[in-house]
C-alpha positions in Angstrom: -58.0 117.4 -1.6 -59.0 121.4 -0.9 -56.0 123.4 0.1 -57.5 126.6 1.3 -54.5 128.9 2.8 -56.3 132.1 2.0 -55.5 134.3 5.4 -53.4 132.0 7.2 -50.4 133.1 6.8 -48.4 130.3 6.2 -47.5 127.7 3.2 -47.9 124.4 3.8 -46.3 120.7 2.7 -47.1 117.3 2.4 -45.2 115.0 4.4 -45.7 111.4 3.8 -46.1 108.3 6.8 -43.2 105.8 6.4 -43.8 102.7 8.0 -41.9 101.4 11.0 -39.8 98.8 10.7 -40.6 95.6 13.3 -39.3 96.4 16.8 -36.9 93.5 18.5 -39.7 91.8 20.2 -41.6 91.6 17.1 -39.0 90.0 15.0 -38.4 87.1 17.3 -42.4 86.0 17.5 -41.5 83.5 15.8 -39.3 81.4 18.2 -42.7 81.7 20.6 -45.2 81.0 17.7 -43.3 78.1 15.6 -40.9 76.8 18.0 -39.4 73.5 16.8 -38.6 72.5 20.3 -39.9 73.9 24.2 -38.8 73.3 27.5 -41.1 73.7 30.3 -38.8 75.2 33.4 -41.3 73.9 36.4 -42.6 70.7 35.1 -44.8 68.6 37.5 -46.3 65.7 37.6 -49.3 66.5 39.8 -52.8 67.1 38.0 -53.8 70.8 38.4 -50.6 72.4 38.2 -49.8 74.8 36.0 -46.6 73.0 34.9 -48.5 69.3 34.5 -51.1 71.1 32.6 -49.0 73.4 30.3 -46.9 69.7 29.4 -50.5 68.2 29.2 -51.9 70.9 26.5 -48.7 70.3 24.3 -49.1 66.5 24.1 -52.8 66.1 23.9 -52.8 68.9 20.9 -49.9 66.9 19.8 -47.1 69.8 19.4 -45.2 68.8 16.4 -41.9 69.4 18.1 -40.1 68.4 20.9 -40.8 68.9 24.3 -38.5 69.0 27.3 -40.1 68.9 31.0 -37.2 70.8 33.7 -38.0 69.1 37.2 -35.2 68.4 38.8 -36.9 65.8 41.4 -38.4 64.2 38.4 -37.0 61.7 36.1 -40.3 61.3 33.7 -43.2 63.8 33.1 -46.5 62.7 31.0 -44.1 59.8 29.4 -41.4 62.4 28.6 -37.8 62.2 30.1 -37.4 65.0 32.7 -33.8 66.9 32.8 -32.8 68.3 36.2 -32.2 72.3 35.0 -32.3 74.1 31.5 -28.6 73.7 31.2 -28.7 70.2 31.2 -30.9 69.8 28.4 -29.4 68.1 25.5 -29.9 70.8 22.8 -30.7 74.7 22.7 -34.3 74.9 22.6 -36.5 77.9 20.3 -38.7 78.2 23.3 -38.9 77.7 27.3 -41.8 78.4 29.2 -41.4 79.6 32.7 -44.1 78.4 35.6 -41.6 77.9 38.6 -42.3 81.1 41.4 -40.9 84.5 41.1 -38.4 84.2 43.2 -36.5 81.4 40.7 -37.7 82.6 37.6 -35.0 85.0 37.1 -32.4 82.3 37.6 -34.2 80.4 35.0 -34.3 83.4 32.6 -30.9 83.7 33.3 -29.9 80.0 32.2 -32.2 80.5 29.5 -30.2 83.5 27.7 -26.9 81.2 28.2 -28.1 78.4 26.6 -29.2 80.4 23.9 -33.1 80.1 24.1 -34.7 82.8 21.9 -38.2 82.7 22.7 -39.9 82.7 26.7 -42.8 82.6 27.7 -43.1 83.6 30.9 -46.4 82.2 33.5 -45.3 83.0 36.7 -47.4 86.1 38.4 -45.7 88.4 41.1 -44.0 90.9 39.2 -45.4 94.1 38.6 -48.9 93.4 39.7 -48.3 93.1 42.9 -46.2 96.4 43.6 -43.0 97.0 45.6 -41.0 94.3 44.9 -42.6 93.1 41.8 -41.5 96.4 39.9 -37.9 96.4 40.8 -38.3 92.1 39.8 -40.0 92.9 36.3 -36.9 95.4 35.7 -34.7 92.9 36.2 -36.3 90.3 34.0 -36.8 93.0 31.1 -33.2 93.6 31.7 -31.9 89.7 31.0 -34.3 89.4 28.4 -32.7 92.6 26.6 -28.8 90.9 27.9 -29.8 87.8 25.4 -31.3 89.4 22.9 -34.5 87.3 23.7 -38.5 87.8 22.9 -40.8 87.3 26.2 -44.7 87.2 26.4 -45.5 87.8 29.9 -44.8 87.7 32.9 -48.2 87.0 34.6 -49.7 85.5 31.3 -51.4 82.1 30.2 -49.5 81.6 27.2 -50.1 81.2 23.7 -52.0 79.1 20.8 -50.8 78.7 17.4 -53.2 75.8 15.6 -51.4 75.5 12.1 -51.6 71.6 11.6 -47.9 72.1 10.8 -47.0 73.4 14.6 -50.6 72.1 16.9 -49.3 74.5 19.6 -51.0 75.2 22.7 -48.7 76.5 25.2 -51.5 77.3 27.5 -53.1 75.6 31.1 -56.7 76.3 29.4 -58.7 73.4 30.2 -60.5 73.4 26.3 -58.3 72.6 23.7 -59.4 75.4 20.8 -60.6 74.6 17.7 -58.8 75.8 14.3 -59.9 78.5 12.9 -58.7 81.8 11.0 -59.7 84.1 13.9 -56.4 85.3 16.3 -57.0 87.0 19.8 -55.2 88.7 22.6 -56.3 89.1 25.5 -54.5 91.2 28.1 -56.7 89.2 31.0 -55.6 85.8 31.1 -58.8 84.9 33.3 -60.7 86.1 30.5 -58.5 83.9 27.8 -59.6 81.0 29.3 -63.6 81.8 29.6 -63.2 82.9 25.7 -61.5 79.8 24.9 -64.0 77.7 26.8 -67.5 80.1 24.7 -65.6 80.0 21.4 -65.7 76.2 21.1 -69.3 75.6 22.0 -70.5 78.4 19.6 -68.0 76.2 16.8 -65.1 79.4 16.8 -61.6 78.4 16.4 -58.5 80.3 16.4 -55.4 80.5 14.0 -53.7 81.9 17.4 -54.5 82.9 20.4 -51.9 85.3 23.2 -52.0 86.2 26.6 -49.8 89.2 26.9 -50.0 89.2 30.7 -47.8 92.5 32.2 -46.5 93.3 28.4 -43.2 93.8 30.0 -41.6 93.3 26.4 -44.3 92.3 23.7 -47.1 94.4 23.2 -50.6 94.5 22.1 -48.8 96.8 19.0 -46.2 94.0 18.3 -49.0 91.4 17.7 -51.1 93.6 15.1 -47.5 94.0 12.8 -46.7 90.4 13.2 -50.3 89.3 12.8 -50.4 92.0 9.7 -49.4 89.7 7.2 -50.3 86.4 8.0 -52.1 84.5 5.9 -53.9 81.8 8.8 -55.1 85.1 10.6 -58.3 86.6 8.7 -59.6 88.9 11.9 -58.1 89.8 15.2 -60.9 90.0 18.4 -58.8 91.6 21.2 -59.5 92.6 25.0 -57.4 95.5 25.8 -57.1 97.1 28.8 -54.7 99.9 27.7 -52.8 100.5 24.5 -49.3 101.3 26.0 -48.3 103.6 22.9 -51.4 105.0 22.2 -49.4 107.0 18.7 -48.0 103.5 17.9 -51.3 101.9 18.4 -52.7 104.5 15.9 -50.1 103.9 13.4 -50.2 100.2 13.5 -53.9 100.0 13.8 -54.7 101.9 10.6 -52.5 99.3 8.6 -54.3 96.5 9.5 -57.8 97.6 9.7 -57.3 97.7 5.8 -55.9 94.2 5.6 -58.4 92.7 8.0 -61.1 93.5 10.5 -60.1 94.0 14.3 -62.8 93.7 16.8 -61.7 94.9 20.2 -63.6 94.8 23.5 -62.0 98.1 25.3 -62.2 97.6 29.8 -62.0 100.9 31.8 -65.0 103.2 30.3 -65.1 105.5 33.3 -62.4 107.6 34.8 -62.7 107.9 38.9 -62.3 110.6 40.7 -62.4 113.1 37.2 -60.6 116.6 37.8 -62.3 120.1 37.8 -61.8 121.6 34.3 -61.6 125.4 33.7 -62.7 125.2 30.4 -65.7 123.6 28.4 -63.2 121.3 26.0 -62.1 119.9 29.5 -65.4 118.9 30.7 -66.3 117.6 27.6 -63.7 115.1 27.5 -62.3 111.8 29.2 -60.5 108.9 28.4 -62.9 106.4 27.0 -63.9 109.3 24.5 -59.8 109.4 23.3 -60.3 105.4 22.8 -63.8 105.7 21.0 -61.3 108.8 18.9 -58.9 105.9 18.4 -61.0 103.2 17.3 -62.7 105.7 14.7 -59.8 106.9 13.2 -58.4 103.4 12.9 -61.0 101.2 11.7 -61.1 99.3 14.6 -64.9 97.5 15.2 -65.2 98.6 19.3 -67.3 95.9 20.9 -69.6 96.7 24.4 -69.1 93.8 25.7 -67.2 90.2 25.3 -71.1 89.1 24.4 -70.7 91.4 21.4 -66.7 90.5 21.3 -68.6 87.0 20.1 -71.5 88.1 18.0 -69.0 90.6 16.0 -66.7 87.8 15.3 -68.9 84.8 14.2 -70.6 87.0 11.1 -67.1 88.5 10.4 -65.9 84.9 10.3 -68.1 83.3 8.4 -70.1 85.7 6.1 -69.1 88.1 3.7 -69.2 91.7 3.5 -72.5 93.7 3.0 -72.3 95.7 -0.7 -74.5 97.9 1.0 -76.9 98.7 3.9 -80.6 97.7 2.6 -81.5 94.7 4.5 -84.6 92.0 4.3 -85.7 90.3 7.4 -87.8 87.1 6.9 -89.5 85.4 10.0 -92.2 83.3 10.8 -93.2 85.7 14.0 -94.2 89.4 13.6 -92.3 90.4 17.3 -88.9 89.3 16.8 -89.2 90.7 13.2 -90.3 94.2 14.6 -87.2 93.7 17.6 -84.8 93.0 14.1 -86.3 96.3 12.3 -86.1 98.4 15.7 -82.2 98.1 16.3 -81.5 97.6 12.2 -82.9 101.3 12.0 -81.0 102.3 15.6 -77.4 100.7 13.9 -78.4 102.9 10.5 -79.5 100.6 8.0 -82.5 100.2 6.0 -85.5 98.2 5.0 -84.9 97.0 1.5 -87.5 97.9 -0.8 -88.5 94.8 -2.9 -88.6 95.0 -6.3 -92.1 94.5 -8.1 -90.9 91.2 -9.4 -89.7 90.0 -6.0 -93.3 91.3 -4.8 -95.0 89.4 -7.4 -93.3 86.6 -7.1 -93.8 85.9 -3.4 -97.7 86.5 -3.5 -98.5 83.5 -5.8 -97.2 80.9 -3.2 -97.2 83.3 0.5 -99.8 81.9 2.9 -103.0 84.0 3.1 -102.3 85.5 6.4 -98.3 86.1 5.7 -97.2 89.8 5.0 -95.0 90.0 1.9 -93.6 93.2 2.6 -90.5 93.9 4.5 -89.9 92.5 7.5 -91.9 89.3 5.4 -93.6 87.3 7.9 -94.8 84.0 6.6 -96.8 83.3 10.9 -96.5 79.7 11.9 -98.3 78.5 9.2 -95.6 79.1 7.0 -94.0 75.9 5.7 -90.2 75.2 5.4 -90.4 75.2 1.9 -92.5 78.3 2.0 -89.3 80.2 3.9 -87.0 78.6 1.5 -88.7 80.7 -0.9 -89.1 83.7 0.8 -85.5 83.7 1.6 -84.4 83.1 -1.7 -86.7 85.7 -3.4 -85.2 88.3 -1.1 -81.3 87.1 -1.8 -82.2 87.3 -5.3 -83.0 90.9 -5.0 -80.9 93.4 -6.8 -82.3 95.9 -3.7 -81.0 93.6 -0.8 -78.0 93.7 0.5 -78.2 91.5 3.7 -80.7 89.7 5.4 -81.9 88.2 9.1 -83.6 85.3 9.2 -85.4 84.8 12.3 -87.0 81.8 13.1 -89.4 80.8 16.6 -89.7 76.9 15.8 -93.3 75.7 15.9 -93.9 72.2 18.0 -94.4 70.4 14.7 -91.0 71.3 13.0 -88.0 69.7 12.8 -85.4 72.4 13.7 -82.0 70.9 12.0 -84.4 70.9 9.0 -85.1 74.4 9.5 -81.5 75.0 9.7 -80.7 73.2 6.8 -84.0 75.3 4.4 -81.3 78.3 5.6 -77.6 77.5 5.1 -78.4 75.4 1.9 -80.4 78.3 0.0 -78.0 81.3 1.5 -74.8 79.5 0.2 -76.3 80.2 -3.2 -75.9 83.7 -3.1 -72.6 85.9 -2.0 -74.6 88.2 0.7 -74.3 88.0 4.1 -77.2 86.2 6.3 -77.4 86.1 9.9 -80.0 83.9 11.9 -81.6 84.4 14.5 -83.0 81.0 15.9 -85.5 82.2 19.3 -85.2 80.5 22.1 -82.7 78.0 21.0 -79.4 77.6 23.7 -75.5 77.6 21.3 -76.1 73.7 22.3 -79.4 72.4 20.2 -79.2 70.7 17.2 -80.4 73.3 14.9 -77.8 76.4 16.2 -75.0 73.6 15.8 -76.1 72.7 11.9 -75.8 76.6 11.2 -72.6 77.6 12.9 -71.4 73.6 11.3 -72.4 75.4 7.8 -70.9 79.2 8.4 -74.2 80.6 9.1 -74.0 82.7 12.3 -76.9 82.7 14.8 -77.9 84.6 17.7 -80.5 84.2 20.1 -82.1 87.9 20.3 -83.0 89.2 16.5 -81.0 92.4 18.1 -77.6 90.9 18.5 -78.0 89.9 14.7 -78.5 93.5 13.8 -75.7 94.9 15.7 -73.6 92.2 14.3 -74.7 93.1 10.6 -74.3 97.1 11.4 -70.7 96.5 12.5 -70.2 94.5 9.3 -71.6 97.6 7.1 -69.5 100.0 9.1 -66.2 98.1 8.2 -66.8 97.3 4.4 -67.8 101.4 4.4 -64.0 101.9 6.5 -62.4 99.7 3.6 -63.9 102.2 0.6 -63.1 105.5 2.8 -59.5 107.6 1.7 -57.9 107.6 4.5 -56.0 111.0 3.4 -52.4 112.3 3.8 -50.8 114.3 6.6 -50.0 117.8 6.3 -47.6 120.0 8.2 -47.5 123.9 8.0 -44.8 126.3 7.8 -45.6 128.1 11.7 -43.7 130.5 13.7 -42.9 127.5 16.6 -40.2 129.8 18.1 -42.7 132.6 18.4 -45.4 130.5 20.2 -42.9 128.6 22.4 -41.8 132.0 23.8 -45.2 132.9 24.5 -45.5 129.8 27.0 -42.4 130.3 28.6 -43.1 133.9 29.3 -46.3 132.5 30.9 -44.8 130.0 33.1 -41.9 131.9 34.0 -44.3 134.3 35.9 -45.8 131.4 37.5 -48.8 131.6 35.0 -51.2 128.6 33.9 -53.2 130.5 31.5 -52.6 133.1 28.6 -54.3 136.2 28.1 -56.6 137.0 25.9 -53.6 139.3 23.9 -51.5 136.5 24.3 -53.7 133.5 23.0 -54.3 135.7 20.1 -50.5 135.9 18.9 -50.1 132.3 20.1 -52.9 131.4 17.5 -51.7 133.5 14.6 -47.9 132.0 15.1 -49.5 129.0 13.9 -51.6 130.2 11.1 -55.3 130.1 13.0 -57.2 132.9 12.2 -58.5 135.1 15.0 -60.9 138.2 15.3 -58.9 141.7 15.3 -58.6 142.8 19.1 -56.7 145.1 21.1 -56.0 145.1 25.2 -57.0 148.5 26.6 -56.5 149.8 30.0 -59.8 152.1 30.4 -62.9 153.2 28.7 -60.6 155.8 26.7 -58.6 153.5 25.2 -61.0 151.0 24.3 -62.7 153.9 22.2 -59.3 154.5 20.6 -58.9 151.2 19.6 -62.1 151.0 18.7 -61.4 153.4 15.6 -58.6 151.3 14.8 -60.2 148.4 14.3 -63.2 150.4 12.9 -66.9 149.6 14.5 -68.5 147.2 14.6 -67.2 146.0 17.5 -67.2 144.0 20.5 -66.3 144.9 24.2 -65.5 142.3 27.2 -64.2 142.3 30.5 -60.9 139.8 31.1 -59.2 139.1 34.0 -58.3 135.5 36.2 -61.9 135.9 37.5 -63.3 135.8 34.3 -63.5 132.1 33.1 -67.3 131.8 31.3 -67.8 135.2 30.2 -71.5 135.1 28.7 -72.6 134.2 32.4 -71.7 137.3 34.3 -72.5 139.5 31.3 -68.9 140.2 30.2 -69.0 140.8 26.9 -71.4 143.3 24.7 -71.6 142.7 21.1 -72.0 144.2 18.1 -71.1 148.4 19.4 -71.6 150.7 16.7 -70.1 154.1 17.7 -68.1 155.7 20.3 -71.3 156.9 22.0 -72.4 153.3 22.5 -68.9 152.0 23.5 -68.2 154.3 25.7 -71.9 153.7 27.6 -71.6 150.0 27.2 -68.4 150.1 28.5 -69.3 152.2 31.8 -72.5 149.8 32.1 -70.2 146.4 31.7 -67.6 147.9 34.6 -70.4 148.2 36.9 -72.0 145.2 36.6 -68.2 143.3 37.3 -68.3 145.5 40.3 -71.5 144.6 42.0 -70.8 141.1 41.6 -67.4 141.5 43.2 -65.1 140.7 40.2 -62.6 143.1 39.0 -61.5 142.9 35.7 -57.5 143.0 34.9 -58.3 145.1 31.8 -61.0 145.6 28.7 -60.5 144.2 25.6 -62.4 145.3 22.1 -62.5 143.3 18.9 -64.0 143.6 15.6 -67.0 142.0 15.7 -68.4 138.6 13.5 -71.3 138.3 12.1 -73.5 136.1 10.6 -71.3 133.1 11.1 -72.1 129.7 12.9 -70.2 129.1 15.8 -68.5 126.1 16.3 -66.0 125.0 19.2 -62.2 123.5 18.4 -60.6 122.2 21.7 -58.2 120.2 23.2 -57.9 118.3 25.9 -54.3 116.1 27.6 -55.3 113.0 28.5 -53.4 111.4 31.1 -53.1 108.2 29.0 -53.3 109.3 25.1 -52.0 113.3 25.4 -53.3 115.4 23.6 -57.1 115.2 22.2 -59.3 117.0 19.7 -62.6 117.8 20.4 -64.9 119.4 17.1 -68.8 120.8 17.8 -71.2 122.9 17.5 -70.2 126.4 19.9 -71.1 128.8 22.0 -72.9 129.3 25.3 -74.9 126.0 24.9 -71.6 123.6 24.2 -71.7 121.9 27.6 -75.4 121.4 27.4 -75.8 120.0 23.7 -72.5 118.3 23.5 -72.4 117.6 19.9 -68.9 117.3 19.5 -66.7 114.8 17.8 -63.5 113.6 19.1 -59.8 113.1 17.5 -56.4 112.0 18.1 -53.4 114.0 16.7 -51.9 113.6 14.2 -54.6 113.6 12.2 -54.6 113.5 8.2 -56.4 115.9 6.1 -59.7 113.3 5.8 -59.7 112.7 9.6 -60.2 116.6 10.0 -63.0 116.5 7.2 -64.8 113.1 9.1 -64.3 115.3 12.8 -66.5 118.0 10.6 -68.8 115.9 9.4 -69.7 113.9 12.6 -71.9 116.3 14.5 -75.3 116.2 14.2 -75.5 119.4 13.8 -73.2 119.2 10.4 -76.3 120.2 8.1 -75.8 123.7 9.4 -72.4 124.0 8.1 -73.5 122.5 5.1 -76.4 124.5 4.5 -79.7 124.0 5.1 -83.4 126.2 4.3 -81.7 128.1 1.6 -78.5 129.2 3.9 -75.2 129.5 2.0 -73.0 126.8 2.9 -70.2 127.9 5.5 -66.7 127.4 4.8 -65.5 123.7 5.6 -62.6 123.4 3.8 -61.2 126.4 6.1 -62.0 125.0 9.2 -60.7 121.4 8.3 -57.6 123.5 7.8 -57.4 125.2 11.0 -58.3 121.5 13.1 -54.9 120.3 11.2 -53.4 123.7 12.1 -54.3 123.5 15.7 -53.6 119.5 15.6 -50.2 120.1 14.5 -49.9 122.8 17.4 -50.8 120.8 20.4 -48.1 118.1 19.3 -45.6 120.4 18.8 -46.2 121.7 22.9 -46.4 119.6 26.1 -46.6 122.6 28.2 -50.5 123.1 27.1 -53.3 121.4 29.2 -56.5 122.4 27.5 -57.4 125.3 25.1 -60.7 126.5 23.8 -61.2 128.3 21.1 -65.3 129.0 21.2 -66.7 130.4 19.5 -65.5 130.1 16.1 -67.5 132.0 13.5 -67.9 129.6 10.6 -68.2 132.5 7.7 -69.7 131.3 4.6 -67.7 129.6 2.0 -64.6 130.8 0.5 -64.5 133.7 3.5 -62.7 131.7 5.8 -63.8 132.0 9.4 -63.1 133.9 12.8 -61.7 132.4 16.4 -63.2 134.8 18.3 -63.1 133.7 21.8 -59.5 131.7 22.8 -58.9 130.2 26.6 -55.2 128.5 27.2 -54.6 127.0 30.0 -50.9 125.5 30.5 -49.7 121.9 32.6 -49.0 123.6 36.4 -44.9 123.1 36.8 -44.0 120.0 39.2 -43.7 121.2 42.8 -40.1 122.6 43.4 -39.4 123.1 39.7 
């Protein structure tokens, strides 16, 4: 790891992340996932309610406990004795599910906590969702379930799933009864649940466990990843989130058990409505989805575009293994749907493998005259099965392959479950991941079925198969990357914090130039030399202090984008200049009607590359990074990266290293490289400073000269701009 403190003006330490221990609702999963015994407050005995069905899932899947129907007009539901209220029941019970309305659901809850029930699941809708009198109901039911030290899913949910042949739980109204399988979701739409459910079976996907968090009034997305951490039936979590609650937590958590296990999350709510006017370039860069795509990056977590991808992620996770690399083969009998496979294969990153000679050899003493042997290999329709049995095995046999797509259009004359067969039989020979794609075939013909039956995944577009195998490479890469250690910095926080309150007593939402300087330096980022001067006279003095070169700009509250009303002049020379430039520079403010609050000179940078470093407070995840290539043409490139503070010393590297426009820092044509190591430094620096205030809305720092390595660089340009106090504060 570099440490580069040169100029900052500050030691720094290593601190180190100690894990969490599990919160209340996470330690008592367990009375909701293996119950030994449920009641079901609201039985019925009418078809197509939500209480007949729930008692209907549990028997059919044949629960291994005991069940306990509460009807109290009911002496017998689905051949079960009824009992007339949870008190009566004969025994405290590890789990009761509530499905009566919302007006007697917290009278059940209530019972529930005297009797001693640990576990609830609670159906019934009508609580927070609904507004007004749903809040002040969800805060009472949060408030019994805390009285009794009891673990809720819900309200407003479907249930849960838990398919371990020792518990055969489905505590759910879904009509299809899942398969088992070592795939667990959670799905914060219980509408959704269901049509998941209902897909996963007919593509042959079954679940370890399955929850619908409904309102997450007391369980949480977060909760489920710790729990679901560690256990051995769950190999990959799929998940449909809305919102992450605790997006810090969610972070934290995530990061654990991305190296575990793969998650593969569908995120809802790309666009913000009704976006705000932002006075500075970080703030138009930024936006909520781009804090979740900062999220998902820094965690490991596979984001999926769309509940079709939710799907195609899962079935390769679940059922092949990891690439070792990213050279891929594509075998077909068509040359289109190979060319479709190689298009997105090369759009996701990955490459055509290069057969060896022998591989080459080998396939051109038995290929058909008319087949291409070269990658994408296309045997055309005159290709027998047993000649793509051989293709496919010369390519798994490969030393240069890593992974490869079969795709497959079935000719009239062949069989396609023997098709299907030529595949799964010869890939289960090797350990490398193969993907099918079987055109126009529906997840019901007989050929898809023999695939998915044998843990070959297929798709019906070659593209979905690529993006599938991308996200596959991506995550065995995430599992080999050092995920680095946090660092904290000595910093004058006393200094800086009276900066801002200085500010906002006066009423102020944004520093000065003067000021954003000395805010910068109290945490260790280095700026560019610069004093405030009241005149042309005193610029020249300060000029000789700071000795020329130099540059002159116009500030003031009118003065937001400098560069476009040609406030600032670069690189001065000599007092003769200055003093020109700076008579030249006061009239142009003037006949565009803007009167500047002051001049300000500063040693001028050169022969740097300017970068921007910015931050942003999202309404939902705070404070957010944003890392790219600088200067006037920022908004218009946008080649930024985004991150989430905290960030460890390898996420600041990775923000670096994400821009296209990287190779510049690095050093391309003979260039000397620029100094990285220093600016990975100041992103922790600056990282570490936006946590430590909540008063700060957005800040800018563009540009940044990037000098050349081991010289550290320059923030030459800095705009703070502070959270507006709360009317009548």
């Amino acid at each position: 790891m570099h440490d580069n403190t040169a100029g900052t003006g500050g030691r720094n330490r290593f601190i180190t992340v100690v894990p969490v221990g599990p919160s209340m609702a996470e330690a008592g999963l367990d009375a909701i996932f293996s119950p030994k015994s449920i009641a079901v407050i609201g039985a019925s005995r009418h078809p197509g309610k939500i209480g007949y069905e729930l008692i209907h899932n549990l028997v059919i899947n044949e629960f291994k406990g005991r069940i306990y129907p509460v009807n109290p007009k009911a002496d017998a539901i689905h051949g079960l004795p009824c009992y007339p209220s949870v008190t009566a029941l004969p025994e405290p019970v590890d789990l009761a599910i509530i499905t009566v309305p919302a007006a007697f659901a917290l009278p059940a809850v209530e019972e529930c906590g005297k009797k001693g029930i640990r576990g609830l699941i609670v159906i019934t809708a009508g609580f927070r969702e609904i507004g007004g009198v749903g809040l002040d109901r969800e805060r009472e039911l949060v408030a019994l379930v805390q009285k009794y030290g009891m673990t809720m899913i819900g309200p407003n949910c479907m249930g849960v799933i838990n398919s371990h042949p020792d518990v055969q739980l489905d505590a759910t109204f879904a009509p299809t009864p899942p398969l088992r399988g070592h795939v667990s979701l959670i799905t914060q739409s219980g509408a959704l649940g269901v049509a998941i459910l209902e897909h996963a079976k007919s593509l042959g996907l079954g679940f370890a466990k399955f929850c619908s968090l409904g309102n997450k009034a007391q369980v949480s997305l977060n909760d489920l990843l710790s729990a679901w951490k560690d256990d051995p039936e769950t190999k990959l979590v799929a998940a449909y989130i809305e919102n992450f609650g605790n997006p810090k937590n969610f972070v934290r958590i995530a990061r654990e058990v991305t190296k575990k296990k793969p998650v593969i999350a569908v995120k809802a709510g790309r666009s913000e409505a009704g976006g705000r006017a932002t006075a500075s370039h970080t703030g138009s860069l930024g936006g909520s989805d781009l804090a979740a795509e900062a999220v998902f990056s820094q965690t490991g977590v596979l984001r999926a575009n769309s509940i079709e991808e939710l799907f195609d992620y899962t079935m390769a996770f679940s059922l092949q293994p990891l690439p070792e690399g990213n050279r891929v083969a594509v075998i077909s009998d068509a040359g289109g749907p190979a060319i479709m496979a190689v298009d997105e294969l090369a759009a996701q990153g990955l490459k055509l493998a290069e057969f060896t000679d022998a591989t080459q050899a080998s396939m051109g003493e038995w290929a058909p005259p008319d087949a291409s042997t070269a990658n994408p290999i296309d045997l055309t329709p005159e290709g027998s099965l047993d000649d793509y049995r051989r293709a496919l095995e010369a390519v798994l046999a490969d030393p240069n392959v890593d992974a490869a797509i079969a795709v497959y259009v079935p000719p009239v004359r062949t069989d396609e479950v023997e098709w299907a067969k030529v595949v799964w039989t010869t890939a289960a020979k090797f350990h490398k991941p193969v993907l099918c794609n079987f055109l126009g075939r529906t997840t019901d013909s007989p050929g898809f079925m023999e695939l998915v039956n044998h843990s070959l995944p297929s798709y019906l577009y070659p593209e979905n198969a690529a993006r599938a195998l991308a996200a596959m490479y991506r995550y065995a890469q995430y599992l080999k990357r050092d995920e680095g250690r946090l660092r904290t910095f000595d910093v004058s926080r006393a200094r800086a914090g009276t900066i801002l309150d200085n500010a906002l007593g006066e009423g102020r939402t944004r520093l000065t130039e003067i000021e954003s300087v000395e805010f910068l330096e109290a945490y260790g980022i280095t700026t560019a030399r610069a004093r405030l001067c009241k005149d042309v006279d005193d610029a020249a003095r300060s000029a000789r202090e700071l000795e020329y070169p130099v540059v002159l700009k116009a500030v003031g509250k009118q003065l937001v984008h400098k560069t476009e009303v040609r406030a600032v002049v670069l690189d001065i020379r000599d007092e003769r200049a200055l003093r020109l430039e700076g008579m030249r520079l006061l009239h142009r403010m003037e006949t565009q009607g803007i009167k500047p609050d002051a001049l300000l000179v500063q040693e001028y940078i050169s022969r740097g590359k300017e970068v921007i470093l910015g931050m942003t407070r999202d309404k939902v995840y705070g404070p957010f990074l944003v890392f790219g290539l600088g200067g006037v043409y920022v908004e218009y490139m946008k080649d930024v990266s985004f991150g989430l503070p905290p960030l460890t010393d390898q996420d600041a590297y990775r923000m670096i290293r994400a821009i296209r426009t990287y190779p510049l820092l690095a050093g391309v044509r003979g260039e000397a490289p620029r100094d990285v190591d220093a600016l990975a430094e100041a992103v922790l620096r600056f990282a570490q400073l936006v946590l430590d205030f909540d008063q700060i809305q957005e800040i800018d720092l563009n540009p940044i000269e990037s000098l050349e390595q081991g010289k550290g660089y320059r923030a030459v340009d800095a705009r703070i701009i502070l959270v507006p106090p709360e009317p009548g504060t």
